[in-house]
Structures are given as structure tokens and as C-alpha cells.
Backbone as a chain_set.jsonl record, in Angstrom:
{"seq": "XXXXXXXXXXXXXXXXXXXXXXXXXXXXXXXXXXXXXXXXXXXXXXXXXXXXXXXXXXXXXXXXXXXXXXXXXXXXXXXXXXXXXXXXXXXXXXXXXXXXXXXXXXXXXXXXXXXXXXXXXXXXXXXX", "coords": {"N": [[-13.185, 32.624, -8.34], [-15.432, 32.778, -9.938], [-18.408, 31.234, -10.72], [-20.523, 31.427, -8.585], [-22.823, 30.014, -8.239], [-22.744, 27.16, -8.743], [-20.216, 25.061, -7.816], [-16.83, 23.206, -8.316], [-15.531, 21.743, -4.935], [-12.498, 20.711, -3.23], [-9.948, 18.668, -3.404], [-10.727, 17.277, -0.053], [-9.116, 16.902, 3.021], [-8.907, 14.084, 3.337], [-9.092, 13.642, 0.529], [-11.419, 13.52, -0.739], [-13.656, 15.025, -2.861], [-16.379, 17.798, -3.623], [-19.039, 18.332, -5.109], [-20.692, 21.444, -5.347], [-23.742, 23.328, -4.459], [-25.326, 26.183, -4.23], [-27.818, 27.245, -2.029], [-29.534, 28.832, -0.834], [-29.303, 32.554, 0.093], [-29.556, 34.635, 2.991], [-29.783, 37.371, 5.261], [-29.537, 36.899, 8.436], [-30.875, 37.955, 10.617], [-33.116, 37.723, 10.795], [-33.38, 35.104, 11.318], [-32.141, 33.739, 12.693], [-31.106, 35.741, 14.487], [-29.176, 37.176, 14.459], [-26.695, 39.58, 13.311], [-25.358, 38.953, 10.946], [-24.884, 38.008, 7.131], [-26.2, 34.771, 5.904], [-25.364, 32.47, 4.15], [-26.392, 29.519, 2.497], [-25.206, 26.049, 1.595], [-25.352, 23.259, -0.707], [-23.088, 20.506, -0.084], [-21.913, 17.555, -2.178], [-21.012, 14.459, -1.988], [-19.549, 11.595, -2.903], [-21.012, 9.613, -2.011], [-22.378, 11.011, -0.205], [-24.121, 13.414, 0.887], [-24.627, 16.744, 2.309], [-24.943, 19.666, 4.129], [-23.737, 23.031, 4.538], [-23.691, 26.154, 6.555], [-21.999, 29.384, 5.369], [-21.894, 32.064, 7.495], [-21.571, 35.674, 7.58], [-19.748, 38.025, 9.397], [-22.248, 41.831, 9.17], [-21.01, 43.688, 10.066], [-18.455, 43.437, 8.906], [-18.33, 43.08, 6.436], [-19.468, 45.513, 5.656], [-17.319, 47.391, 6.521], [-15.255, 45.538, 5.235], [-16.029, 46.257, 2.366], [-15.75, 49.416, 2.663], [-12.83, 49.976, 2.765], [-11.924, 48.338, 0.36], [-13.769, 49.593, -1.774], [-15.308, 48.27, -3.47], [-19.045, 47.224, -4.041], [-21.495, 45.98, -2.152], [-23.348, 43.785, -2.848], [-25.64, 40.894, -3.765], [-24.536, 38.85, -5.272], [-22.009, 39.4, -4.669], [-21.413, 39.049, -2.054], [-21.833, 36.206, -2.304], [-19.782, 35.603, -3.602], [-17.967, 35.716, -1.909], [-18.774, 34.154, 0.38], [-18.788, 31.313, -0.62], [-15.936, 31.411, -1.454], [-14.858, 30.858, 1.021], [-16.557, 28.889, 2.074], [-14.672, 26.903, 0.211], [-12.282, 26.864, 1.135], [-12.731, 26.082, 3.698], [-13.129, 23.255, 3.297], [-11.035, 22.255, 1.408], [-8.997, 22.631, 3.845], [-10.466, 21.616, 6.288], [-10.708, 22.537, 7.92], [-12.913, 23.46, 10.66], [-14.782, 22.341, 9.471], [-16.971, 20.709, 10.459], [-18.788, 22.295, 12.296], [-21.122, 24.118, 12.219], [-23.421, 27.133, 11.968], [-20.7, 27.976, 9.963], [-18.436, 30.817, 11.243], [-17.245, 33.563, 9.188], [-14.099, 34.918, 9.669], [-12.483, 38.513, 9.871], [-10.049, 39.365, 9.14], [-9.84, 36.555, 7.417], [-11.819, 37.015, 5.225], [-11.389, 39.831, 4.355], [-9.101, 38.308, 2.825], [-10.497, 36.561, 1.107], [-11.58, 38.49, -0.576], [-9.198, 40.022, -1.857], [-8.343, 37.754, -3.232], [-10.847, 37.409, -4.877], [-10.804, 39.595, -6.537], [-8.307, 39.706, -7.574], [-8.986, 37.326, -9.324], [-10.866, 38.614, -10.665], [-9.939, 40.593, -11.79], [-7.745, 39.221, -13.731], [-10.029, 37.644, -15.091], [-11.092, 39.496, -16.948], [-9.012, 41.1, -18.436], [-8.49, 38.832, -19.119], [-10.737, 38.808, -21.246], [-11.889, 37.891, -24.443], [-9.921, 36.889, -25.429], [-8.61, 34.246, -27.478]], "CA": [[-14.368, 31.844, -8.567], [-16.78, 33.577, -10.563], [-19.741, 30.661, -10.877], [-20.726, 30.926, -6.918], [-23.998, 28.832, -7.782], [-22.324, 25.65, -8.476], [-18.781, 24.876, -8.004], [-16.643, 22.06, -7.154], [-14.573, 22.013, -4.349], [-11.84, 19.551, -2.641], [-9.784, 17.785, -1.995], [-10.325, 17.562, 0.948], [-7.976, 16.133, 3.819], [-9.687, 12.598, 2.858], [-9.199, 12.788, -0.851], [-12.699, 13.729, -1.702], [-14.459, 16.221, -3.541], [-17.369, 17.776, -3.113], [-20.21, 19.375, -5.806], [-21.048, 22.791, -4.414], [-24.348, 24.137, -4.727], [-25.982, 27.123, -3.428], [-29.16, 27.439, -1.707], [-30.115, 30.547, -0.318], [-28.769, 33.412, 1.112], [-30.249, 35.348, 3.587], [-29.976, 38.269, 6.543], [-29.873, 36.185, 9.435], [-31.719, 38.39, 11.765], [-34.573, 36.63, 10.286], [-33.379, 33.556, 11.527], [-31.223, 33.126, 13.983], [-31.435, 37.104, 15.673], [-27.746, 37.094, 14.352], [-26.458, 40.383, 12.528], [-24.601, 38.312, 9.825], [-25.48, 36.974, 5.867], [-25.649, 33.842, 5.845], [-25.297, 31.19, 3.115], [-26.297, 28.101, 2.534], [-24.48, 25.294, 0.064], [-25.047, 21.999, -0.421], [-21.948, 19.739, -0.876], [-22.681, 16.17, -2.729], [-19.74, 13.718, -2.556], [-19.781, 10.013, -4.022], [-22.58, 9.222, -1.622], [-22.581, 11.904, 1.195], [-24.901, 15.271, 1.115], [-24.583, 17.88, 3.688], [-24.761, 21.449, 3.739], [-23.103, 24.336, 5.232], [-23.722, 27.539, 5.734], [-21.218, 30.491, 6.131], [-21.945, 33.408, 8.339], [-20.551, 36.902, 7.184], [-20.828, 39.414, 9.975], [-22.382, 42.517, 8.521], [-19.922, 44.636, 10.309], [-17.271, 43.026, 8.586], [-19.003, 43.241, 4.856], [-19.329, 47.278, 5.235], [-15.75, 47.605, 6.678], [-14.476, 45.292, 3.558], [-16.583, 47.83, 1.829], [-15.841, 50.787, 2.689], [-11.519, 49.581, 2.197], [-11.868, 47.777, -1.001], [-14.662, 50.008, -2.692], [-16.462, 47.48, -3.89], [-19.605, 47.546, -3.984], [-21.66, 45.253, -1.642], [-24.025, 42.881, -3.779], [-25.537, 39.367, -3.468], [-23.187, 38.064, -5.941], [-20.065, 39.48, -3.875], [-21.101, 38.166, -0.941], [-21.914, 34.382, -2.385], [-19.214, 34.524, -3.682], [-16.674, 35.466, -0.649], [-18.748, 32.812, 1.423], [-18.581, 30.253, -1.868], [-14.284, 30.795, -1.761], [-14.826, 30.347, 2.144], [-16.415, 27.147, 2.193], [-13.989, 25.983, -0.124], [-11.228, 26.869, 2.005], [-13.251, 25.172, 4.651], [-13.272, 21.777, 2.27], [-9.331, 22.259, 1.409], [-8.158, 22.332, 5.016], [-10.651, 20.143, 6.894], [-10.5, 23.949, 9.577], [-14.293, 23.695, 11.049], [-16.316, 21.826, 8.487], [-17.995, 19.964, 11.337], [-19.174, 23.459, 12.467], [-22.727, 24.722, 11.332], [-23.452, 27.56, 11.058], [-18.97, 28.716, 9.732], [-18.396, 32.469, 11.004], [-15.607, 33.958, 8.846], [-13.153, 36.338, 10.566], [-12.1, 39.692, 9.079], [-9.215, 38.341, 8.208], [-9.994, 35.893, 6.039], [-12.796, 37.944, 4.276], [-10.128, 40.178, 3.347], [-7.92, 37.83, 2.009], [-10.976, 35.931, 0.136], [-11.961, 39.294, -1.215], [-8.48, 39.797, -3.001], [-8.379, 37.103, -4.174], [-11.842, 37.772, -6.013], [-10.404, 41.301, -6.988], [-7.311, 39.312, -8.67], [-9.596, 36.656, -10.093], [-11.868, 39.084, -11.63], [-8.895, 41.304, -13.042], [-7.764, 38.165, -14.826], [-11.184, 37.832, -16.084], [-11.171, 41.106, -17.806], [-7.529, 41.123, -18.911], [-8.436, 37.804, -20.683], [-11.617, 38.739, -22.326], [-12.178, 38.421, -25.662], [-8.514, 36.573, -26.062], [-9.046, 33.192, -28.315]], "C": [[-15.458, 32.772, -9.095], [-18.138, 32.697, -11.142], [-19.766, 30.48, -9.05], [-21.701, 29.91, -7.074], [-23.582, 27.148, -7.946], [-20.481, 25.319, -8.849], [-17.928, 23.679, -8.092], [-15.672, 22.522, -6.123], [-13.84, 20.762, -3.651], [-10.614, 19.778, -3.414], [-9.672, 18.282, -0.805], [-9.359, 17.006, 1.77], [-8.478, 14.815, 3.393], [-9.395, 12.211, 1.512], [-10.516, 13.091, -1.553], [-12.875, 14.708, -2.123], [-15.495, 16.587, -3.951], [-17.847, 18.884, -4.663], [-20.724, 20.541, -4.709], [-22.5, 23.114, -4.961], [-24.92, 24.82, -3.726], [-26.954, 26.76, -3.125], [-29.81, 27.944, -1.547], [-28.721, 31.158, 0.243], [-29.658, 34.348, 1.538], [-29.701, 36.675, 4.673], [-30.276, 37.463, 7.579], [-30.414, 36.496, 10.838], [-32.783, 37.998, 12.156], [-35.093, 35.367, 11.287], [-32.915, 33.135, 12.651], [-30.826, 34.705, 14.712], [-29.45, 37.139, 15.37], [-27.323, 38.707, 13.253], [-25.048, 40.09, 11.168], [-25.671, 38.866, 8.259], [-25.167, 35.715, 5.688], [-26.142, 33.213, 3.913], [-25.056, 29.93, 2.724], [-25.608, 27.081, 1.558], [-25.163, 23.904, 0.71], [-24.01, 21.187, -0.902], [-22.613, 17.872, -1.035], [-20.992, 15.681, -3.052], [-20.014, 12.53, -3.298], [-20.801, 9.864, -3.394], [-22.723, 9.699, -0.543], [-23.511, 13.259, 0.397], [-24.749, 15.966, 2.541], [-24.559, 19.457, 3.353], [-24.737, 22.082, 5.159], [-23.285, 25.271, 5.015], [-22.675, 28.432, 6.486], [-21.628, 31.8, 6.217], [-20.837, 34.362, 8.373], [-20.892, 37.912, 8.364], [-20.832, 40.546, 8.945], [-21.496, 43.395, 8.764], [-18.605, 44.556, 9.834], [-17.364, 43.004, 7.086], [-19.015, 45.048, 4.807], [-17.903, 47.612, 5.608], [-14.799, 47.713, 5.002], [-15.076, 46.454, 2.567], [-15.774, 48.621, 1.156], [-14.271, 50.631, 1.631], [-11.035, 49.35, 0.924], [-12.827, 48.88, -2.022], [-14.747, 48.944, -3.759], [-17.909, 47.201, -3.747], [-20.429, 45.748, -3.291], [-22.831, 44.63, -2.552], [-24.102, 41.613, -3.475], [-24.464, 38.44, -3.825], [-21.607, 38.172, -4.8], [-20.192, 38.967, -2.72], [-21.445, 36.676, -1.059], [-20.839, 34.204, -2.344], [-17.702, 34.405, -2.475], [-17.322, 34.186, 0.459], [-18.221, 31.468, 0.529], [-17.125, 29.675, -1.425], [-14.13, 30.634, -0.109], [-15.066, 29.127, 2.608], [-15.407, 26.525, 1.013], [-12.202, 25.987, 0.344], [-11.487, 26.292, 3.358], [-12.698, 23.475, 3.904], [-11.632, 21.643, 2.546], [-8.46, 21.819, 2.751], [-8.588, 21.436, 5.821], [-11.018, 21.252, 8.069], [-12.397, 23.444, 9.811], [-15.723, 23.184, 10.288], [-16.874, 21.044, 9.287], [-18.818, 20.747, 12.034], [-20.635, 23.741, 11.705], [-23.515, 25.458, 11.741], [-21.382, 27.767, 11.136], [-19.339, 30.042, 10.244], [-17.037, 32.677, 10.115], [-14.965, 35.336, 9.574], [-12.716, 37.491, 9.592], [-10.718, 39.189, 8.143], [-9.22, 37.585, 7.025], [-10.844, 36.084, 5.002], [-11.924, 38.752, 3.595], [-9.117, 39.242, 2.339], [-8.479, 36.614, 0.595], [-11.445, 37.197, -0.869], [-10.499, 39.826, -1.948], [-8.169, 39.086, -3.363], [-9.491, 36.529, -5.047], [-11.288, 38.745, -7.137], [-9.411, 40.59, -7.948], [-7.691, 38.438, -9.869], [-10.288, 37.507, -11.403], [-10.966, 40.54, -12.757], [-8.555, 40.457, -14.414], [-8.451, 37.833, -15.825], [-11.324, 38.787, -17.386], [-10.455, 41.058, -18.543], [-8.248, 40.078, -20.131], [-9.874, 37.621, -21.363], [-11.719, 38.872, -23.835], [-10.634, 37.383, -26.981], [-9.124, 34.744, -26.222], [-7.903, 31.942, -27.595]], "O": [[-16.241, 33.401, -8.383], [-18.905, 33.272, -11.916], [-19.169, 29.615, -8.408], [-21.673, 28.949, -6.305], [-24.075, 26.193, -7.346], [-19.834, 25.381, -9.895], [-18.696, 22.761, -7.806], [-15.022, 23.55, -6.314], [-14.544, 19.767, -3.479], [-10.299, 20.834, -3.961], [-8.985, 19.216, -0.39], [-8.502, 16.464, 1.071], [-7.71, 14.763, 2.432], [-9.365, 11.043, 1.123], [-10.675, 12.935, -2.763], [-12.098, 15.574, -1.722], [-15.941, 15.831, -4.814], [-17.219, 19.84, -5.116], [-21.043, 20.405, -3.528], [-22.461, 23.184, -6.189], [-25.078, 24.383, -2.585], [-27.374, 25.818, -3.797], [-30.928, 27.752, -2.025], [-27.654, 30.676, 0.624], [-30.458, 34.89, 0.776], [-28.489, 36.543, 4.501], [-31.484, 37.254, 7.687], [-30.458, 35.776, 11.836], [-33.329, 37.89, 13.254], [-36.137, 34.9, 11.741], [-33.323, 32.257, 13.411], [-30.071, 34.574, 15.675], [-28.661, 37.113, 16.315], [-27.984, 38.665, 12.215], [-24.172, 40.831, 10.721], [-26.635, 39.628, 8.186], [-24.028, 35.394, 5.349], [-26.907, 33.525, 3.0], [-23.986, 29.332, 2.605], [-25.495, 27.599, 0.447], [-25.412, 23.546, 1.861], [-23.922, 21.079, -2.125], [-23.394, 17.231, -0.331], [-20.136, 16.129, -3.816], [-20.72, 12.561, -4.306], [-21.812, 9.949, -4.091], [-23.21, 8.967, 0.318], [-23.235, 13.803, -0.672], [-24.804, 15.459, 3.661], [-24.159, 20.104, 2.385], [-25.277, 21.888, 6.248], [-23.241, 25.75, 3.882], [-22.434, 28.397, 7.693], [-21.725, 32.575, 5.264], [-19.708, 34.231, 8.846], [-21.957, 38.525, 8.427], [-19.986, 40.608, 8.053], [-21.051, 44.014, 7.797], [-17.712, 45.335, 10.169], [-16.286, 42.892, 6.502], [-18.533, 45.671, 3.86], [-17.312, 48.236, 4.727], [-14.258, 48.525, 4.252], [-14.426, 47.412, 2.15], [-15.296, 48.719, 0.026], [-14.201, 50.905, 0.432], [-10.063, 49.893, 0.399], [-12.437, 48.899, -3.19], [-14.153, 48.989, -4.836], [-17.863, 46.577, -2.687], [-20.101, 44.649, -3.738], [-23.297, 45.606, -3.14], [-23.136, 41.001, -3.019], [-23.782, 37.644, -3.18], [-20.7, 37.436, -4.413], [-19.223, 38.404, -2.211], [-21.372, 35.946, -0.071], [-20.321, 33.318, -1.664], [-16.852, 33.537, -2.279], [-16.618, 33.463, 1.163], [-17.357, 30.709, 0.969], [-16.82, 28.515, -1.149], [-13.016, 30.171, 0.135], [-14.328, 28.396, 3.269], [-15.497, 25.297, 1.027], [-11.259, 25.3, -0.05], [-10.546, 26.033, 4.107], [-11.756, 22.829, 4.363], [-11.084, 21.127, 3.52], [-7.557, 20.984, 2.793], [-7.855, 20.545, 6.249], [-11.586, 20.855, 9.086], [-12.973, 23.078, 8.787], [-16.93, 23.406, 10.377], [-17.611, 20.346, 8.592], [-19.749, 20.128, 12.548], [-20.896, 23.415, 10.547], [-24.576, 24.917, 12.053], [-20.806, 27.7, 12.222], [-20.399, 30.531, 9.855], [-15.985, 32.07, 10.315], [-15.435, 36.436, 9.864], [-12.637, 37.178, 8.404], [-10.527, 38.822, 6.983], [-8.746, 37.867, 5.925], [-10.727, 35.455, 3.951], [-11.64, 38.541, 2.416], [-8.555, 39.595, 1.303], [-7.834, 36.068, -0.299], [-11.689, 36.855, -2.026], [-10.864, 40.18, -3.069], [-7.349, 39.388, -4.23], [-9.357, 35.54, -5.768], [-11.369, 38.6, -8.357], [-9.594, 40.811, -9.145], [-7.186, 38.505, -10.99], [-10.284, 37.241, -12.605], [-11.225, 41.109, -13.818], [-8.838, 40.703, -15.586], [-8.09, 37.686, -16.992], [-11.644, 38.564, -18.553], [-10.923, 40.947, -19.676], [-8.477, 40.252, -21.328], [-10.204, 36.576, -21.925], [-11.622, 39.977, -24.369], [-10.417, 37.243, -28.184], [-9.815, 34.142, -25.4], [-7.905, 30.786, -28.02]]}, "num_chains": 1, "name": "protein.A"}
């Protein structure tokens, strides 16, 4: 996923599918005394709005880090929460939840599959 600010995402278990947009992201020490980033979306179905936000701990963003050398950035973390809520959407796991935490685990496994996305990208630049 390389547009984090507006995506779509779904189906979900229901059949629907949801407009993604961002809202903020923040440091949630701010907010909620939490040592996360969070990020907010709003999803827009046929005639539902709601928004979710997913909570990255920070200890789990310098880890991925350090492992991946990648370099930590707003963008990289929209968009590992971005392919999180839409693995939220897909399965139906905790979207009644608010704020999402994501587990190490699955931060890793949304962060290669950025890393493969954005190889792809590259690979197919420029090709007609």
C-alpha cells in the first residue's frame, strides 16, 4: 500500500467495503499517557462512518527499526497502521475495539510486506 492517506479496504466478513481515510497521527503520550503512535482513519461505507485508530507501541517501532533498517518516518508508520486496519476490516479480528494495539508480530509481518510492496514499486518503475 503505498497511498496510506486514502485507501479502500474490505471486504469485510459482511461483504462491505470501506473508504479509508486518514486523520491524524500522533504520539499518544499527549493523549492518552500511552507510549504508542497512534492513528486515526476514518472508514465510510454505503451509509456507515466510524473511525479507528491503531496503536503502535514505540518499543515495537524502534525494535522493527533497528531489524529491518528502515528508517522510522511518518509515512512508514501510517502506513504499517493503514495495512493494519485493513487487516482489521478483512478478518472482522477486533474492529469493535478502539483504540487497535498491534502486536510485534504482526508489525513485522505488515512491515514485509511494505518492504516487498515497495521493491515491486521500484522494479516496475518507469515500465509502460
Amino acid at each position: 500500500m503505498l497511498n496510506f492517506r486514502e485507501f479502500p479496504a474490505g471486504p469485510d466478513p459482511f461483504g462491505r467495503t470501506f473508504q479509508v481515510l486518514l486523520k491524524w497521527m500522533q504520539t499518544a503520550i499527549s493523549i492518552r499517557h500511552s507510549d504508542t503512535v497512534d492513528v486515526r482513519f476514518i472508514l465510510r461505507g454505503d451509509d456507515t462512518q466510524t473511525e479507528k485508530t491503531v496503536a503502535i507501541p514505540h518499543a515495537d517501532l524502534l525494535r522493527l527499526k533497528r531489524e529491518t533498517g528502515h528508517e522510522m518516518t511518518d509515512a512508514w508508520c501510517s502506513r504499517l497502521a493503514a495495512a493494519h486496519l485493513r487487516y482489521l476490516v478483512e478478518t472482522g479480528e477486533d474492529l469493535e475495539k478502539d483504540p487497535v494495539t498491534v502486536s510485534y508480530a504482526q508489525l513485522a509481518g505488515h512491515a514485509a510486506t511494505l518492504a516487498q510492496e515497495e521493491k515491486t514499486a521500484v522494479a516496475n518503475r518507469g515500465v509502460v
